[in-house]
C-alpha positions in Angstrom: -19.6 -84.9 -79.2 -17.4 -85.8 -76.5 -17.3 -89.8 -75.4 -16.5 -91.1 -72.2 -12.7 -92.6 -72.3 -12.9 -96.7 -72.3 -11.1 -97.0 -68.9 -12.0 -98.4 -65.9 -11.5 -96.9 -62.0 -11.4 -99.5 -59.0 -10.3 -99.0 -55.5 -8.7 -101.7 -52.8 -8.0 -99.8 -49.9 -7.0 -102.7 -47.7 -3.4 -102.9 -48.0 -2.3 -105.5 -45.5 -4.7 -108.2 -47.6 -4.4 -109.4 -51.1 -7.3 -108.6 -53.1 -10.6 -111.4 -52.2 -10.8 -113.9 -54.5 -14.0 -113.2 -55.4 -12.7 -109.5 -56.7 -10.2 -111.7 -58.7 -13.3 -113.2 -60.3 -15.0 -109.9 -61.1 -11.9 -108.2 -62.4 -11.1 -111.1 -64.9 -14.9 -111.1 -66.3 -14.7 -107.1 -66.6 -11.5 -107.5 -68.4 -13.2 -110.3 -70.8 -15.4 -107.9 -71.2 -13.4 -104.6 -72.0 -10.1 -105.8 -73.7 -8.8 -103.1 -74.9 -9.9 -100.6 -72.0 -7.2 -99.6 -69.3 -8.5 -100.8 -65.6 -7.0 -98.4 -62.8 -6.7 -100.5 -60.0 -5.6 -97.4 -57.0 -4.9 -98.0 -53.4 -4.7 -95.4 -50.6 -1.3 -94.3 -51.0 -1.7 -93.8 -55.2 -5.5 -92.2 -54.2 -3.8 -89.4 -52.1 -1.1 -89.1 -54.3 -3.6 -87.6 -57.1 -5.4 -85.6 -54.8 -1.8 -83.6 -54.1 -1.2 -83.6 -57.3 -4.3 -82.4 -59.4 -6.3 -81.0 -56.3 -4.6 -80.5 -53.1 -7.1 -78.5 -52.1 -9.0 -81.4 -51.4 -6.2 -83.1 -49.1 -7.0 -81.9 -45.8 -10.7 -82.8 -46.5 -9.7 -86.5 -47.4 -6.7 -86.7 -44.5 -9.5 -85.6 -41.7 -12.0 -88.3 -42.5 -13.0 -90.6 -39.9 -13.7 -93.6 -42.2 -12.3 -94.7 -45.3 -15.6 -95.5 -47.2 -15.4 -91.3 -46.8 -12.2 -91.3 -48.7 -12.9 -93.9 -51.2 -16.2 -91.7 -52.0 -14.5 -88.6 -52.5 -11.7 -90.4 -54.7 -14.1 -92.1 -57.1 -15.8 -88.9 -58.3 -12.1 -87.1 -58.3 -10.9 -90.1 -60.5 -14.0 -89.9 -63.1 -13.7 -85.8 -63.0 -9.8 -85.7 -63.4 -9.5 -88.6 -66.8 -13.1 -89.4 -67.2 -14.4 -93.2 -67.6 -16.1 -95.2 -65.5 -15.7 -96.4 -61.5 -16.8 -99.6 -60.5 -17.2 -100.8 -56.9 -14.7 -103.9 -56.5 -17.3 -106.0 -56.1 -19.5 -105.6 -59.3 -20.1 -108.1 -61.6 -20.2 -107.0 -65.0 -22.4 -109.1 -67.3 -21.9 -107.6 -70.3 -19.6 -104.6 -72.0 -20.2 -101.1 -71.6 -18.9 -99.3 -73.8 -22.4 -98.5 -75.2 -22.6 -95.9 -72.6 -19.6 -94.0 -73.7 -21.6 -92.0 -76.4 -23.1 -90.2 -73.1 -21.5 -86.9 -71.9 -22.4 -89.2 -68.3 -23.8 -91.7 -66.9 -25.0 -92.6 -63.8 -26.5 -95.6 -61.9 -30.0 -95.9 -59.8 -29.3 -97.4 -56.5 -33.1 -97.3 -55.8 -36.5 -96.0 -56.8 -38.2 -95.5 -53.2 -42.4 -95.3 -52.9 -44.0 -92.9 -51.6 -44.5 -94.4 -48.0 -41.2 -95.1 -48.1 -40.4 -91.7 -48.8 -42.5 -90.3 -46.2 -41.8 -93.0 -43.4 -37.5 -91.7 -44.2 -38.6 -88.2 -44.6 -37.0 -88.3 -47.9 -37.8 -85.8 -51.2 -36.6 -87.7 -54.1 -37.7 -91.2 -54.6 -35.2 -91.9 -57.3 -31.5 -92.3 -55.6 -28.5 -92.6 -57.5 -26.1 -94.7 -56.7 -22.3 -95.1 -55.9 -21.6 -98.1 -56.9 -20.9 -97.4 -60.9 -21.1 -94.0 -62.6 -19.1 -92.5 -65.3 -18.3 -89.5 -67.3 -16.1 -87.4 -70.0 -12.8 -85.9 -68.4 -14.2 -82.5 -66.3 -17.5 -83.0 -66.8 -19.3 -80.2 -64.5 -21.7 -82.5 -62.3 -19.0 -83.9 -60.3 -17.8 -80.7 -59.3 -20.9 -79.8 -57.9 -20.7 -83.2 -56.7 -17.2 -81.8 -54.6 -18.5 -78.4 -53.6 -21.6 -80.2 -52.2 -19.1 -82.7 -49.9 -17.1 -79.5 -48.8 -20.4 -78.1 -47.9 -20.9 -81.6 -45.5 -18.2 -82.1 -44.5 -18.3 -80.8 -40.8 -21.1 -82.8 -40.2 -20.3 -85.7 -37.6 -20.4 -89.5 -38.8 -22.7 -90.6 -35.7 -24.6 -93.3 -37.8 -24.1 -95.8 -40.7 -26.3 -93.1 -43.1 -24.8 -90.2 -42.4 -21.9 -90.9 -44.6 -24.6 -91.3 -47.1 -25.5 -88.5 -46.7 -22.3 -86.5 -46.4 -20.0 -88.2 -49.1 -22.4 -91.0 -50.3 -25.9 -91.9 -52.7 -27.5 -89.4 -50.7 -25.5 -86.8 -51.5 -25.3 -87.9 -54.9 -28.9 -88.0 -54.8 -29.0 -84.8 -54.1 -26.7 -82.9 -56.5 -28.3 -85.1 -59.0 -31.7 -83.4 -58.4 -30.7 -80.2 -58.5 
């Protein structure tokens, strides 16, 4: 059985600041944490490098974004699929290791678990949403590149609102692929 590598994806986009301190504070506690994993720290420049490099396919898709939340989605799932292990937003706080979860072919987290009304008052399928915010995987695994096709798919749909980008490269999305 395959196990997710022990490494660790994060992503600081803003080059003209150093990173917060309070990402300083996170990133120390998830290397207590996970000695001996590697911690990717990527910025815009290394994030479109990769993307030329291993899928340059994608590089229009990521250069024409309006936003860079858009780009930082789309990098975090072709991180995981391209060397496998697990992204982290910047500003989680890990409170204990996880390399339990490497025995798992993937893993993903639940952003929310929506009622009914809630549901039907957002017109929305699927009450359980996964999230964004932490997911990992084995090197290639297949759901992230349904995860890509599906954001090709969106991606001529216009960022007029806050969730659209949910929907075209965020937990909607994810959501989405997830349930089929």
């Amino acid at each position: 059985m395959n196990t997710i590598p022990q490494q660790l994806h994060l992503i600081y986009f803003n080059k003209d600041q150093a990173l917060p301190e309070d990402y300083n504070t996170y990133l120390k506690k998830m290397r207590s944490l996970h000695p001996l994993w590697k911690i990717n720290i990527y910025n815009e420049e290394q994030a479109r490098e990769i993307i030329a490099a291993h899928m340059p396919e994608l590089l229009p898709l990521y250069d024409n974004y309006a936003l860079d939340v858009q780009r930082v989605d789309l990098f975090r799932i072709i991180a995981v699929y391209l060397s496998g292990g697990f992204y982290l937003d910047f500003d989680m706080l890990c409170h204990q290791d996880i390399s339990p979860l490497c025995g798992h072919p993937v893993v993903r987290g639940e952003e929310v678990t929506l009622t009914a009304a809630e549901c039907a008052a957002k017109g929305i399928v699927h009450p359980l949403r996964i999230a964004t915010y932490m997911f990992g995987s084995v090197p290639g695994h297949p759901f992230w590149l349904k995860v890509i096709e599906m954001i090709k798919e969106r991606s001529a749909k216009k960022v007029v609102w806050e969730e659209d980008v949910l929907e075209i490269t965020g937990p909607a999305l994810l959501t989405d692929v997830y349930h089929q």
